[in-house]
PQR file of N, CA, C, O and H, with PARSE charges and radii, in Angstrom:
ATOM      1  N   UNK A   1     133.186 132.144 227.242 -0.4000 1.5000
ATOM      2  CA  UNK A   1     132.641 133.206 226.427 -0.0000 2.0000
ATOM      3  C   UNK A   1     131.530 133.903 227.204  0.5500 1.7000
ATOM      4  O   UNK A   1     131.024 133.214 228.089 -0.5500 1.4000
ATOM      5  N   UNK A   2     131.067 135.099 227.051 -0.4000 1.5000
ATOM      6  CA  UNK A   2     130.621 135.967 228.028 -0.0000 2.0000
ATOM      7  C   UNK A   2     129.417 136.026 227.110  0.5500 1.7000
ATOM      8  O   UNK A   2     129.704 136.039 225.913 -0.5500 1.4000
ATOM      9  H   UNK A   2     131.478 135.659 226.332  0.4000 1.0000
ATOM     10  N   UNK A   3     128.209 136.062 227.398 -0.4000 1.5000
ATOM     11  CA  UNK A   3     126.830 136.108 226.359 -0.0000 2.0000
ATOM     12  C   UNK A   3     126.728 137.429 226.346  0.5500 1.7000
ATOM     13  O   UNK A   3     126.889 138.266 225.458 -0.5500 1.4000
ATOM     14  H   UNK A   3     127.975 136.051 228.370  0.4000 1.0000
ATOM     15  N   UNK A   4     126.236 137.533 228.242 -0.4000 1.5000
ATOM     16  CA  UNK A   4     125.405 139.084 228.485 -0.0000 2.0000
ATOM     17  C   UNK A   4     126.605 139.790 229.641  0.5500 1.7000
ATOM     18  O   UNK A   4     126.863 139.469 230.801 -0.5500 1.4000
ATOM     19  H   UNK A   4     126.105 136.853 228.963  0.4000 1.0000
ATOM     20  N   UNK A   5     127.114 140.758 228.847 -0.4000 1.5000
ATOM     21  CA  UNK A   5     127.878 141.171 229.500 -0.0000 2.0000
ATOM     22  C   UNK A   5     127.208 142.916 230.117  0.5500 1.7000
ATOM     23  O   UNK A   5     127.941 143.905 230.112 -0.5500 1.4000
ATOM     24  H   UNK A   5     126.905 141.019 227.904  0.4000 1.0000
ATOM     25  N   UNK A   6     125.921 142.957 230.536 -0.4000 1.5000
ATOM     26  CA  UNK A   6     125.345 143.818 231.441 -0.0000 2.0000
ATOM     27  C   UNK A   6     125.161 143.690 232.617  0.5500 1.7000
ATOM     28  O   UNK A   6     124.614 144.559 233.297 -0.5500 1.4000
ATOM     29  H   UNK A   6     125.325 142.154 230.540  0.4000 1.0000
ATOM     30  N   UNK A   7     125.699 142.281 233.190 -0.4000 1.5000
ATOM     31  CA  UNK A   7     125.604 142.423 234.626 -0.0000 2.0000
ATOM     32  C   UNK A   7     127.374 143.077 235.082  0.5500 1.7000
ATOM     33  O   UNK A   7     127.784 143.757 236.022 -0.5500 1.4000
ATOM     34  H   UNK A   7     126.143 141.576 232.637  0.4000 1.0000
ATOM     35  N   UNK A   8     128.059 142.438 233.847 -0.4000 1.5000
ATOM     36  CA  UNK A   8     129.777 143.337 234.157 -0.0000 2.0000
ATOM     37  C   UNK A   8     129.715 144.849 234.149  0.5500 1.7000
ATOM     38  O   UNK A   8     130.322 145.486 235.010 -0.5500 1.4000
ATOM     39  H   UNK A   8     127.726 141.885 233.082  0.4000 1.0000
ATOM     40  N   UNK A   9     128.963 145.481 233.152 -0.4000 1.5000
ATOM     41  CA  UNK A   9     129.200 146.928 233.037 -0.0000 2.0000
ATOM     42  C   UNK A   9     128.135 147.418 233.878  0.5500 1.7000
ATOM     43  O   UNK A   9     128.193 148.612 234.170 -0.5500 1.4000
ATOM     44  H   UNK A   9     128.470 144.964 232.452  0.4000 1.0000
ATOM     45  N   UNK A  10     127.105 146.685 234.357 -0.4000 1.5000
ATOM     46  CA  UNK A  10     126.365 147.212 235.695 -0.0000 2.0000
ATOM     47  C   UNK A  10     127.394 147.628 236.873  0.5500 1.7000
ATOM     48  O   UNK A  10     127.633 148.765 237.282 -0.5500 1.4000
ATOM     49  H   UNK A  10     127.059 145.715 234.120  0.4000 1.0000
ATOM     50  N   UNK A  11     128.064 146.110 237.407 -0.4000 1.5000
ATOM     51  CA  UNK A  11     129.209 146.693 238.373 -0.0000 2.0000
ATOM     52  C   UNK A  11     130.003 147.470 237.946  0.5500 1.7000
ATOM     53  O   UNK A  11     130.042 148.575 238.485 -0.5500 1.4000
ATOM     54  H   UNK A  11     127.870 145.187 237.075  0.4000 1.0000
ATOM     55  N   UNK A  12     130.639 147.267 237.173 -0.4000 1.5000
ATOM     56  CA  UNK A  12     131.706 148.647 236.878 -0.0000 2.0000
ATOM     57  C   UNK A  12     130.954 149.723 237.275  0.5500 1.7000
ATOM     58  O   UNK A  12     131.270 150.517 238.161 -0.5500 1.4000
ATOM     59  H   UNK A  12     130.608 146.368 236.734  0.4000 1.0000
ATOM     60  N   UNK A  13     129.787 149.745 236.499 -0.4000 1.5000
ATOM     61  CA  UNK A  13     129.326 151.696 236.338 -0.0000 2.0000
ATOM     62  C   UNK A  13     128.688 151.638 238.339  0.5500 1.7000
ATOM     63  O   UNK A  13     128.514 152.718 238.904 -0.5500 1.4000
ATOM     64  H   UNK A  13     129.530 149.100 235.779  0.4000 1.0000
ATOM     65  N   UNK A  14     128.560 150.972 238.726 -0.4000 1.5000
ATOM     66  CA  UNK A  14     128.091 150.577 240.399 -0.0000 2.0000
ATOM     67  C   UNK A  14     129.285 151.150 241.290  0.5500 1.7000
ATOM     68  O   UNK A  14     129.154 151.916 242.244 -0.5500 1.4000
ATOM     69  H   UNK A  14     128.701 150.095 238.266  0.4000 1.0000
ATOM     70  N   UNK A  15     130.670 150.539 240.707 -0.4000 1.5000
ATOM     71  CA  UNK A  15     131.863 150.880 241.623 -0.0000 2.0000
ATOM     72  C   UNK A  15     132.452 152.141 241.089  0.5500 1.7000
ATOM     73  O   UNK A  15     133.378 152.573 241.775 -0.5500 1.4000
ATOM     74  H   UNK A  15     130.777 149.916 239.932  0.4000 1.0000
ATOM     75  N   UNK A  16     132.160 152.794 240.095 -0.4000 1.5000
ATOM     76  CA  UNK A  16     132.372 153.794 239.204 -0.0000 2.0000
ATOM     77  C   UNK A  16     131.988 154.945 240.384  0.5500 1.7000
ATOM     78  O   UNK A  16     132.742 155.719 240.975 -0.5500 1.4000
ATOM     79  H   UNK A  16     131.408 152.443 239.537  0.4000 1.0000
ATOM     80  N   UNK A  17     130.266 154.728 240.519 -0.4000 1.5000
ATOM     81  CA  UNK A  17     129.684 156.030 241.267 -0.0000 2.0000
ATOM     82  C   UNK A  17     130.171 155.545 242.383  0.5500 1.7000
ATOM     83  O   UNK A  17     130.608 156.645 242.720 -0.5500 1.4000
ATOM     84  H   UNK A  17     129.654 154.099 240.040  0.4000 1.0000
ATOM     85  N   UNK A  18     130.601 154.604 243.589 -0.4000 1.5000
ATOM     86  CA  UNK A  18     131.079 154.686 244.639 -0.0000 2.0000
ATOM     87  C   UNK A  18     132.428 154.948 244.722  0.5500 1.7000
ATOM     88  O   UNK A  18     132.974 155.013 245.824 -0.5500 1.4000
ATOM     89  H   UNK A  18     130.247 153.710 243.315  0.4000 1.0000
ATOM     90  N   UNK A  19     133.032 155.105 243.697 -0.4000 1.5000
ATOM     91  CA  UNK A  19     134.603 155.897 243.811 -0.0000 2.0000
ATOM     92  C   UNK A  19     134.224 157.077 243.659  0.5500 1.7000
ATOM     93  O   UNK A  19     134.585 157.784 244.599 -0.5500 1.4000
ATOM     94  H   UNK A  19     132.589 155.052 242.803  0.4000 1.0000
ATOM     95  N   UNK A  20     133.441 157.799 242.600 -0.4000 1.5000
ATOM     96  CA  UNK A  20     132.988 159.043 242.567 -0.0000 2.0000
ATOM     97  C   UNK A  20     132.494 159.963 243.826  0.5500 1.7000
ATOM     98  O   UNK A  20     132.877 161.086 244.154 -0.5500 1.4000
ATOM     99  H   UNK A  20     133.148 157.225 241.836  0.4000 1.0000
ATOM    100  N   UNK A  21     131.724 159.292 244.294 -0.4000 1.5000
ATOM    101  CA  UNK A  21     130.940 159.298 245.851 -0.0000 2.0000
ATOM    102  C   UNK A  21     132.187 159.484 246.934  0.5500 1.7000
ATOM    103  O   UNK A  21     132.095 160.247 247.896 -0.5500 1.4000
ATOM    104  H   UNK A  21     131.413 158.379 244.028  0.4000 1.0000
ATOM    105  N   UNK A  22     133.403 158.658 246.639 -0.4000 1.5000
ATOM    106  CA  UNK A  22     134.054 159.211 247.763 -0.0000 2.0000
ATOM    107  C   UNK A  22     135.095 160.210 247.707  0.5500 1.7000
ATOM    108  O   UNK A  22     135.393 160.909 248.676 -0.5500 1.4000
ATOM    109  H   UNK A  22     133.478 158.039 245.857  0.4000 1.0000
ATOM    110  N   UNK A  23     135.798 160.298 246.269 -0.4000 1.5000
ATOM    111  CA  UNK A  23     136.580 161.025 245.763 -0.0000 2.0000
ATOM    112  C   UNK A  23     135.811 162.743 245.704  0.5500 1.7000
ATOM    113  O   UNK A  23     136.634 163.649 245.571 -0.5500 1.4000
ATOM    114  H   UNK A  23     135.556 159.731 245.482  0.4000 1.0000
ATOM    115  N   UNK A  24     134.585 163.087 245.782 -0.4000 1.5000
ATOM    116  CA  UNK A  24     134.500 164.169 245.656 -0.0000 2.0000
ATOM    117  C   UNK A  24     134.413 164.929 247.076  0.5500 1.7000
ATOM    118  O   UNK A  24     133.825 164.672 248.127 -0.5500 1.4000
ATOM    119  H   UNK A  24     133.916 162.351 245.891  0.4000 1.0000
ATOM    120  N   UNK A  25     135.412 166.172 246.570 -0.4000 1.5000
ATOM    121  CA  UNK A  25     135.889 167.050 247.742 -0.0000 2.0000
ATOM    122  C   UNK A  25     134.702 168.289 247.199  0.5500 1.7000
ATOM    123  O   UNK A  25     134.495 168.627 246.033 -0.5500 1.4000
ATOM    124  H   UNK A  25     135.889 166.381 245.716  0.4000 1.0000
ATOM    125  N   UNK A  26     134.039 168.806 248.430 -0.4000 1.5000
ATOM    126  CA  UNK A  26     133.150 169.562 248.425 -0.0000 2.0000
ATOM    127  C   UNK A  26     133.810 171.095 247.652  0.5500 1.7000
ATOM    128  O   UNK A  26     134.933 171.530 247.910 -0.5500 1.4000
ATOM    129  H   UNK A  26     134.207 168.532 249.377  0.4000 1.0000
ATOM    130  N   UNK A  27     132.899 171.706 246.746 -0.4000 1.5000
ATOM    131  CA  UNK A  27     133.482 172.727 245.836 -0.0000 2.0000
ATOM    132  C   UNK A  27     133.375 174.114 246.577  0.5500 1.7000
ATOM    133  O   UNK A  27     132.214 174.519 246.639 -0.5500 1.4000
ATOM    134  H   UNK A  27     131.987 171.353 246.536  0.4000 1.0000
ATOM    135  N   UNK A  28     134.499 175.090 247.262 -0.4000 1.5000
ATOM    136  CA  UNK A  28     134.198 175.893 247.367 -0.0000 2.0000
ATOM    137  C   UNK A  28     134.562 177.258 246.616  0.5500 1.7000
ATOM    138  O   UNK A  28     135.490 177.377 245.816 -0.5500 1.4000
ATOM    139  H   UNK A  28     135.442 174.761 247.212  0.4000 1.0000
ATOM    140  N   UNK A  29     133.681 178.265 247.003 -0.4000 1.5000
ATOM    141  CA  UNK A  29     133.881 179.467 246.425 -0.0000 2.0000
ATOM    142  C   UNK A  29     134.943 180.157 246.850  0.5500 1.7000
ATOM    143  O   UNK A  29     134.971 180.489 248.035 -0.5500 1.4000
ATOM    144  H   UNK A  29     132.926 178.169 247.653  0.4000 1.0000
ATOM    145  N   UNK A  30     135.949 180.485 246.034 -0.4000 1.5000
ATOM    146  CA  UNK A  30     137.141 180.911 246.592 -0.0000 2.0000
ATOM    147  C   UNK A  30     137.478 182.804 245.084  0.5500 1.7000
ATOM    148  O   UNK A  30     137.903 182.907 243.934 -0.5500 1.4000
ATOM    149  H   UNK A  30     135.926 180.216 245.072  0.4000 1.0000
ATOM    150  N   UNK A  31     137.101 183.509 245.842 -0.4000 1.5000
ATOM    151  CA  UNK A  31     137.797 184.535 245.176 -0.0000 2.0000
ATOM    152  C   UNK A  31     139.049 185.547 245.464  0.5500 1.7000
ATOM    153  O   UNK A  31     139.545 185.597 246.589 -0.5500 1.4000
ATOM    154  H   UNK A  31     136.756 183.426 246.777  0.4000 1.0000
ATOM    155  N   UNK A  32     139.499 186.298 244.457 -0.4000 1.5000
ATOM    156  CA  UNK A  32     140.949 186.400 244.868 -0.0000 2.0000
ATOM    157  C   UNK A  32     142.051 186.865 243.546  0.5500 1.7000
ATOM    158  O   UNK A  32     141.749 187.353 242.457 -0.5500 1.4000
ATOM    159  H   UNK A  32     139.096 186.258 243.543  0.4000 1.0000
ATOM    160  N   UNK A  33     142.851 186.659 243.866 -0.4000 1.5000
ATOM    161  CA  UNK A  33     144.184 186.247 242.878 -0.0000 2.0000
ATOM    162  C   UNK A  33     144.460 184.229 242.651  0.5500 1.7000
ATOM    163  O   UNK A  33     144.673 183.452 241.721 -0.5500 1.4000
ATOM    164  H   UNK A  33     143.096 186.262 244.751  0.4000 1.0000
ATOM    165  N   UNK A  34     144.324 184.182 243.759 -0.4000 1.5000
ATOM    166  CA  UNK A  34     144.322 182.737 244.224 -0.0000 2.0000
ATOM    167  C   UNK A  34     143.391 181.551 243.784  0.5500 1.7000
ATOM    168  O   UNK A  34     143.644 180.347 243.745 -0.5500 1.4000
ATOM    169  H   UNK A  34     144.150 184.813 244.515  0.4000 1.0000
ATOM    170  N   UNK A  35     142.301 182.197 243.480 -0.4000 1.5000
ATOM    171  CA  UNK A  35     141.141 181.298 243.204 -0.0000 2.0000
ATOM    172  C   UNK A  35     141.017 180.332 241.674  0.5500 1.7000
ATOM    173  O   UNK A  35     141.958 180.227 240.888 -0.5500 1.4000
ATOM    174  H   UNK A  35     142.095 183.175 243.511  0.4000 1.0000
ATOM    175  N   UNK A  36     139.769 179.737 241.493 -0.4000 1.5000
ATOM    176  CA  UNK A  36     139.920 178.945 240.445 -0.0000 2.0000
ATOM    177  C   UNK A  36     139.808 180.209 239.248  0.5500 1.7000
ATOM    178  O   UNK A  36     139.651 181.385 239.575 -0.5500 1.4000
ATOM    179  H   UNK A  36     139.005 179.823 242.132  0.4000 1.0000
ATOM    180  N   UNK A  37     139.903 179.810 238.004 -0.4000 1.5000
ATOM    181  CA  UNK A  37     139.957 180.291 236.882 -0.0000 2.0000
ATOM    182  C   UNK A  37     138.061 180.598 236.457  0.5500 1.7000
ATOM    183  O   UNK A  37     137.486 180.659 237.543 -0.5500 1.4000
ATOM    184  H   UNK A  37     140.031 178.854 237.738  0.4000 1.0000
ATOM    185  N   UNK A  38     137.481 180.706 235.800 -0.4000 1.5000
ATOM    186  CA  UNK A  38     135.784 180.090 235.038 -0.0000 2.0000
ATOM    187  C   UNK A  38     136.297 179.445 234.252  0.5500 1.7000
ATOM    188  O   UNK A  38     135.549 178.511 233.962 -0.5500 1.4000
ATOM    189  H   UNK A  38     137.948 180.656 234.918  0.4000 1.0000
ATOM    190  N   UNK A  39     137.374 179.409 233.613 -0.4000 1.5000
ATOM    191  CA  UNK A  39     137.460 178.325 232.232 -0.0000 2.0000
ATOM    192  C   UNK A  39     137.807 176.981 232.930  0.5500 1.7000
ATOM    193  O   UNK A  39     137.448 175.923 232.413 -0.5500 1.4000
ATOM    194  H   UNK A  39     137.982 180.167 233.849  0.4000 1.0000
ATOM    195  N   UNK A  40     138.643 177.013 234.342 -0.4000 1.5000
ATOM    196  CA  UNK A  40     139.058 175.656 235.010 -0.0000 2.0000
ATOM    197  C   UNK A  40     137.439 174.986 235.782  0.5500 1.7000
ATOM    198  O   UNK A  40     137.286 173.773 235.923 -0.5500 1.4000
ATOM    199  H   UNK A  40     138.935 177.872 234.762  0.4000 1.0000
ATOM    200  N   UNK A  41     136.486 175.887 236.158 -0.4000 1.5000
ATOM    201  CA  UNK A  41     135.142 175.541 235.897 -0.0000 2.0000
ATOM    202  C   UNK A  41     134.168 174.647 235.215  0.5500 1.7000
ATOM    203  O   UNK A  41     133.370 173.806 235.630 -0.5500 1.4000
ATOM    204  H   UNK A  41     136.610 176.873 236.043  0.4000 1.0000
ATOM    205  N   UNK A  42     134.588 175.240 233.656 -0.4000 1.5000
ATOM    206  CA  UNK A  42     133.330 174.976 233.110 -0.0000 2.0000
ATOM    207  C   UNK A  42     134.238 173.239 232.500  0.5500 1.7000
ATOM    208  O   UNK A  42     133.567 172.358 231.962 -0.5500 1.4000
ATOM    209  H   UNK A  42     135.236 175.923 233.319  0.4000 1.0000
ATOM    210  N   UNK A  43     135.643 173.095 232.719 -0.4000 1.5000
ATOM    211  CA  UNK A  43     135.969 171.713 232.299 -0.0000 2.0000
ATOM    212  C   UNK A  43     135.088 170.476 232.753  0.5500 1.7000
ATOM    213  O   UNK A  43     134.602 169.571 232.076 -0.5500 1.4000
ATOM    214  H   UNK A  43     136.188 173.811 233.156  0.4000 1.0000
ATOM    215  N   UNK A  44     135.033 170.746 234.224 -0.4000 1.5000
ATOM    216  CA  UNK A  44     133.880 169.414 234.607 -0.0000 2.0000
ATOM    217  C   UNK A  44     132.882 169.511 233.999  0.5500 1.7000
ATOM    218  O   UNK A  44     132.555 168.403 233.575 -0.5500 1.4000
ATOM    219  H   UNK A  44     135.428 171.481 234.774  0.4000 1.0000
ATOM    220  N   UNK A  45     131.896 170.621 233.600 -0.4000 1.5000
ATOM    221  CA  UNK A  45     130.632 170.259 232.604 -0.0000 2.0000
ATOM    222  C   UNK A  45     131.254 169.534 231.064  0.5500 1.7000
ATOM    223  O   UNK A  45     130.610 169.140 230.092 -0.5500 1.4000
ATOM    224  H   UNK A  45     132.161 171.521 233.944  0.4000 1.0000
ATOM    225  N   UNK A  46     132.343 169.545 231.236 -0.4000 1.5000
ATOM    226  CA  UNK A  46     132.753 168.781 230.154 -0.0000 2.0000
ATOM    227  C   UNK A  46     132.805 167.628 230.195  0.5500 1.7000
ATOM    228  O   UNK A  46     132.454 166.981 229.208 -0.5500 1.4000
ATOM    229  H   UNK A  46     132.866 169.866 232.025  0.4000 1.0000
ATOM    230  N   UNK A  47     133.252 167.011 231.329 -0.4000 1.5000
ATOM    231  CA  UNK A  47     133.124 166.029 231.879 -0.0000 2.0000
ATOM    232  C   UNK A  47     131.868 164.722 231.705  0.5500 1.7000
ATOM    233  O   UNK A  47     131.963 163.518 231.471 -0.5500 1.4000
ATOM    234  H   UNK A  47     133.537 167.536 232.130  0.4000 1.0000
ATOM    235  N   UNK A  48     130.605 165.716 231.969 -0.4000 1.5000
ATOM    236  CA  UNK A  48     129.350 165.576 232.317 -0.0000 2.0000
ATOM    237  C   UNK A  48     128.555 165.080 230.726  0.5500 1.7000
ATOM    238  O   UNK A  48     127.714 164.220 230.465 -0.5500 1.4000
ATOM    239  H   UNK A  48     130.528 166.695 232.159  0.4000 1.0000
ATOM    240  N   UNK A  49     129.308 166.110 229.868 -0.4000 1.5000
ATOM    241  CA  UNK A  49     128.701 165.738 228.317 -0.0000 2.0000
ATOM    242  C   UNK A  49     129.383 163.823 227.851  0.5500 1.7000
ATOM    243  O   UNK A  49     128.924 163.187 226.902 -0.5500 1.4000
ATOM    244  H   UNK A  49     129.991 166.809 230.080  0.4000 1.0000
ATOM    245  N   UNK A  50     130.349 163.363 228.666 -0.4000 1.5000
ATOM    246  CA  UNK A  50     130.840 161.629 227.843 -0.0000 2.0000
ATOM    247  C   UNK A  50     129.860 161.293 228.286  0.5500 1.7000
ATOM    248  O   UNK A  50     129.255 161.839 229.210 -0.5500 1.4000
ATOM    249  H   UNK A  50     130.722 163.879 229.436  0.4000 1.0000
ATOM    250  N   UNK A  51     129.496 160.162 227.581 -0.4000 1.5000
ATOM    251  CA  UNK A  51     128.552 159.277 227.522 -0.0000 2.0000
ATOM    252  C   UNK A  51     128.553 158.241 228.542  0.5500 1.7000
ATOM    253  O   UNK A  51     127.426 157.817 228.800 -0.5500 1.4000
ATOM    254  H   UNK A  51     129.987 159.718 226.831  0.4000 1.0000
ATOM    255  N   UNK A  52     129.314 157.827 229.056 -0.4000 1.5000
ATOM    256  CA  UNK A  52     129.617 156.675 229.890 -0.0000 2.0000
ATOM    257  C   UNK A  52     129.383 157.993 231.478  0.5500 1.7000
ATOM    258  O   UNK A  52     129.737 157.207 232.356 -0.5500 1.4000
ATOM    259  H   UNK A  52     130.229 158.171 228.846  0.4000 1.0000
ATOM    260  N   UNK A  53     129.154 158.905 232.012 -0.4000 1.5000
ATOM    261  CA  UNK A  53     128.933 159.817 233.141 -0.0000 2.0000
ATOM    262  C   UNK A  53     127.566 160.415 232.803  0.5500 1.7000
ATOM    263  O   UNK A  53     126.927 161.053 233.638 -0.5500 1.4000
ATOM    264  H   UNK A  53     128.866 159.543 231.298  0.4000 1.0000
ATOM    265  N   UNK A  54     127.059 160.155 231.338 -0.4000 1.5000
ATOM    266  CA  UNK A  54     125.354 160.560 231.373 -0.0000 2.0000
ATOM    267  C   UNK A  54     124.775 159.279 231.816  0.5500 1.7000
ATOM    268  O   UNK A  54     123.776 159.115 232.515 -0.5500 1.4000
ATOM    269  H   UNK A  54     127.579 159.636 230.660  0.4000 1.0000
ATOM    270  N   UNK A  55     125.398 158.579 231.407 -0.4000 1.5000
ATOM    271  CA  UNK A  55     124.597 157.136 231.685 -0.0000 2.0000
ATOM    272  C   UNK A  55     124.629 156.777 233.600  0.5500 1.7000
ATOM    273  O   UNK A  55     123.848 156.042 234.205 -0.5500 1.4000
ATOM    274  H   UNK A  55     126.210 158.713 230.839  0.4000 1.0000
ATOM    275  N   UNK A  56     125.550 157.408 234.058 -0.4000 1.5000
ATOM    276  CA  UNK A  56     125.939 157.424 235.172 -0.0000 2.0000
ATOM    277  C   UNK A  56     124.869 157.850 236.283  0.5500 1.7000
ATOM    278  O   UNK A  56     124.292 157.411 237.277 -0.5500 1.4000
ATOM    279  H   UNK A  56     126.184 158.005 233.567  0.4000 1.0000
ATOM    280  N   UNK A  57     124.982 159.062 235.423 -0.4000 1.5000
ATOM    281  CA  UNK A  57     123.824 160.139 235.983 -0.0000 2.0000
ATOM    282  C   UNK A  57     122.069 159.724 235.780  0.5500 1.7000
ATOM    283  O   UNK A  57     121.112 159.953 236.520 -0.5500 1.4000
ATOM    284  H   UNK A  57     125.451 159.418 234.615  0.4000 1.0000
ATOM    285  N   UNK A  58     122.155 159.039 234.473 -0.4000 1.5000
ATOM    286  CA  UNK A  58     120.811 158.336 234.502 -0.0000 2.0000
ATOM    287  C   UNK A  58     120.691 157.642 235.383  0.5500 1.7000
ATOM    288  O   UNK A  58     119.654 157.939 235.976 -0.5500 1.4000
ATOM    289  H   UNK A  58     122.932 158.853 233.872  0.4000 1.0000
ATOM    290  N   UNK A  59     121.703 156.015 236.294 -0.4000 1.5000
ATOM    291  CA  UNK A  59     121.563 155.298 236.761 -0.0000 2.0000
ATOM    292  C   UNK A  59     121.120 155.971 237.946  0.5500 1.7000
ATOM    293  O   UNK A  59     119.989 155.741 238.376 -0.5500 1.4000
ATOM    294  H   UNK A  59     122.546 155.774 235.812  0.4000 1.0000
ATOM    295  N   UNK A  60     121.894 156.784 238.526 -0.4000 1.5000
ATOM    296  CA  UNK A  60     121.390 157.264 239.800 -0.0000 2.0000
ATOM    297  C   UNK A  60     120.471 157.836 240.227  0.5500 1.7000
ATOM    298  O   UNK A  60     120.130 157.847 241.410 -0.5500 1.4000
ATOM    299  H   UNK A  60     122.812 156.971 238.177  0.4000 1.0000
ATOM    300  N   UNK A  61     119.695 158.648 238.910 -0.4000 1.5000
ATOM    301  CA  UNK A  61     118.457 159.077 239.159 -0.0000 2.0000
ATOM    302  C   UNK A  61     117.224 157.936 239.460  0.5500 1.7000
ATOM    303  O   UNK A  61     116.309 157.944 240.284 -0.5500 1.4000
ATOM    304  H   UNK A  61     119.971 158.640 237.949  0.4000 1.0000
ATOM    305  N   UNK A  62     117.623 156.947 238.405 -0.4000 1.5000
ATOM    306  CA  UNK A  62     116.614 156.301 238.462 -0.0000 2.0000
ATOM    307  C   UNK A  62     116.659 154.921 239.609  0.5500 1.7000
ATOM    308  O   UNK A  62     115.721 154.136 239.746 -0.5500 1.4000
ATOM    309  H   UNK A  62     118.366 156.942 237.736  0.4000 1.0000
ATOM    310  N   UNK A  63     118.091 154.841 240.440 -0.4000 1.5000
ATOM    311  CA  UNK A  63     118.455 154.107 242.249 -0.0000 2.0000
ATOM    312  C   UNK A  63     117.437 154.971 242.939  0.5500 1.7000
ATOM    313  O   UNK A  63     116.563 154.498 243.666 -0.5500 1.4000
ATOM    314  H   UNK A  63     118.853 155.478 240.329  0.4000 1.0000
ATOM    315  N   UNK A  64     117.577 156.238 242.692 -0.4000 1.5000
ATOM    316  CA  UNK A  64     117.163 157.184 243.865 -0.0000 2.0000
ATOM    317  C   UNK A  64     115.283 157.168 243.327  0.5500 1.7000
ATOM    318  O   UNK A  64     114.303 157.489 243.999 -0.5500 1.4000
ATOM    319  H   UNK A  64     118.287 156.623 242.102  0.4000 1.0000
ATOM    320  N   UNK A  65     115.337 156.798 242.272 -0.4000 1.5000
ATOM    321  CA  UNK A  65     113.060 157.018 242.242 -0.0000 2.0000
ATOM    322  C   UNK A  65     112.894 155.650 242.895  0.5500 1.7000
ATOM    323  O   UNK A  65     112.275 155.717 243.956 -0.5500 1.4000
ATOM    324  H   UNK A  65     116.134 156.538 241.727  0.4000 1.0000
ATOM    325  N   UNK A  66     113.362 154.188 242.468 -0.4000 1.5000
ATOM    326  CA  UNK A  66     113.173 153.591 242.999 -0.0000 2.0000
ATOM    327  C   UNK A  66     113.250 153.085 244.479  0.5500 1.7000
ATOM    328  O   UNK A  66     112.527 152.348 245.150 -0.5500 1.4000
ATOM    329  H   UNK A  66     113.866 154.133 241.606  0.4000 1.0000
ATOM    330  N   UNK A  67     114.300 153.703 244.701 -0.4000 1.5000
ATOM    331  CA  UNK A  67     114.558 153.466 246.344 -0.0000 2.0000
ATOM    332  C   UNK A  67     113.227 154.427 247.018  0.5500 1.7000
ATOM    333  O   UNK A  67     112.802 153.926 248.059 -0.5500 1.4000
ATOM    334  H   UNK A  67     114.888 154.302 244.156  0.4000 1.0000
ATOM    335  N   UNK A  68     112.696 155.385 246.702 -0.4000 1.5000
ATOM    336  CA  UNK A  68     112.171 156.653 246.992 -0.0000 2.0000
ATOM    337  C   UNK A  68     110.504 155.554 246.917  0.5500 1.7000
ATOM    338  O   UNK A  68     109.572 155.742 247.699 -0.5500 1.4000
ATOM    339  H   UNK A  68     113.042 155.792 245.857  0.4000 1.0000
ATOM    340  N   UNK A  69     110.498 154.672 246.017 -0.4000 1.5000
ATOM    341  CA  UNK A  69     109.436 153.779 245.833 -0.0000 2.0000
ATOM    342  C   UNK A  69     109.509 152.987 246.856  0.5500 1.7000
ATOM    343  O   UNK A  69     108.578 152.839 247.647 -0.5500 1.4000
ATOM    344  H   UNK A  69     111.255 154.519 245.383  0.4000 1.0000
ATOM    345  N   UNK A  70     110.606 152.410 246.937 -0.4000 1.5000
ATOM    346  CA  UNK A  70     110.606 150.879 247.992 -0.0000 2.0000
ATOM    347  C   UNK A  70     110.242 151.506 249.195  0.5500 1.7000
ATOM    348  O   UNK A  70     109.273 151.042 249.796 -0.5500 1.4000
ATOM    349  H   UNK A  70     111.362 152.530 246.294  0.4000 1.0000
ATOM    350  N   UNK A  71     111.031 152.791 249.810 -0.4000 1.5000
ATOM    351  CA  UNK A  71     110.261 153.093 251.505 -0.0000 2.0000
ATOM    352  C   UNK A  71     109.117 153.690 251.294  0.5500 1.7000
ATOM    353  O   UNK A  71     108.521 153.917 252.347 -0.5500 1.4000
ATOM    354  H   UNK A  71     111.819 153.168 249.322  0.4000 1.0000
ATOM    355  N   UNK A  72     108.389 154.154 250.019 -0.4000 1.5000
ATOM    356  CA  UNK A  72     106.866 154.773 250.393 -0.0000 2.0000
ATOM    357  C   UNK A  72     106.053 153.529 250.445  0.5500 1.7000
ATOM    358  O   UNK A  72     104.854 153.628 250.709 -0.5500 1.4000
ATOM    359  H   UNK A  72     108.873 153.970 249.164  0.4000 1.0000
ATOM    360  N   UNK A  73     106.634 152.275 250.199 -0.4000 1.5000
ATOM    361  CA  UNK A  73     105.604 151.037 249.709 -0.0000 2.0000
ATOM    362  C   UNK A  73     105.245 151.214 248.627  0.5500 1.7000
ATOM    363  O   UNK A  73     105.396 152.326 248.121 -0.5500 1.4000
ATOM    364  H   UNK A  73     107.607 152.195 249.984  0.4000 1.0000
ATOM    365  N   UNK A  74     104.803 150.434 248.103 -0.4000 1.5000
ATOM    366  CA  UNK A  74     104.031 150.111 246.591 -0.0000 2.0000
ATOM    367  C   UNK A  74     102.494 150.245 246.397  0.5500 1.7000
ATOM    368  O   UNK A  74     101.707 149.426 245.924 -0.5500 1.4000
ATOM    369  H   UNK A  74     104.681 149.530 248.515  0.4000 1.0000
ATOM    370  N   UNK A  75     102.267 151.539 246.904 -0.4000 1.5000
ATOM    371  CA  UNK A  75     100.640 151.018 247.166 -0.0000 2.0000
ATOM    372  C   UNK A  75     100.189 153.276 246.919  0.5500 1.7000
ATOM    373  O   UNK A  75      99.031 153.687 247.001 -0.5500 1.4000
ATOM    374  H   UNK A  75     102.907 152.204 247.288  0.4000 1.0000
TER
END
């Protein structure tokens, strides 16, 4: 039986942003006939509103203050 199951959904949401991290292809601006749509756009901010990719986005902000802590030192 599993008590505390936050060290499981730590890794998950851990291997989550390192699939994310490698899966993203840099976005370019493409205009045209050819190009993206704005409505095929604004789907990823849709994306961004689930709950499980805010939380995502929290985690990483708050890897990146702390890491940003550990090389200035603690002082």
């Amino acid at each position: 039986m599993l008590n505390n199951p936050a060290p499981v959904i730590y890794q998950n949401m851990m291997n989550a942003m390192q699939n994310e991290q490698e899966n993203t292809k840099p976005v370019t601006e493409r205009g045209g006939l050819l190009g993206p749509k704005k409505s095929m756009a604004t789907k990823n901010t849709s994306a961004l509103n689930q709950p499980a990719n805010r939380v995502m986005e929290y985690m990483k902000a708050i890897q990146a203050k702390r890491q940003e802590l550990k090389d200035n030192g603690n002082s």
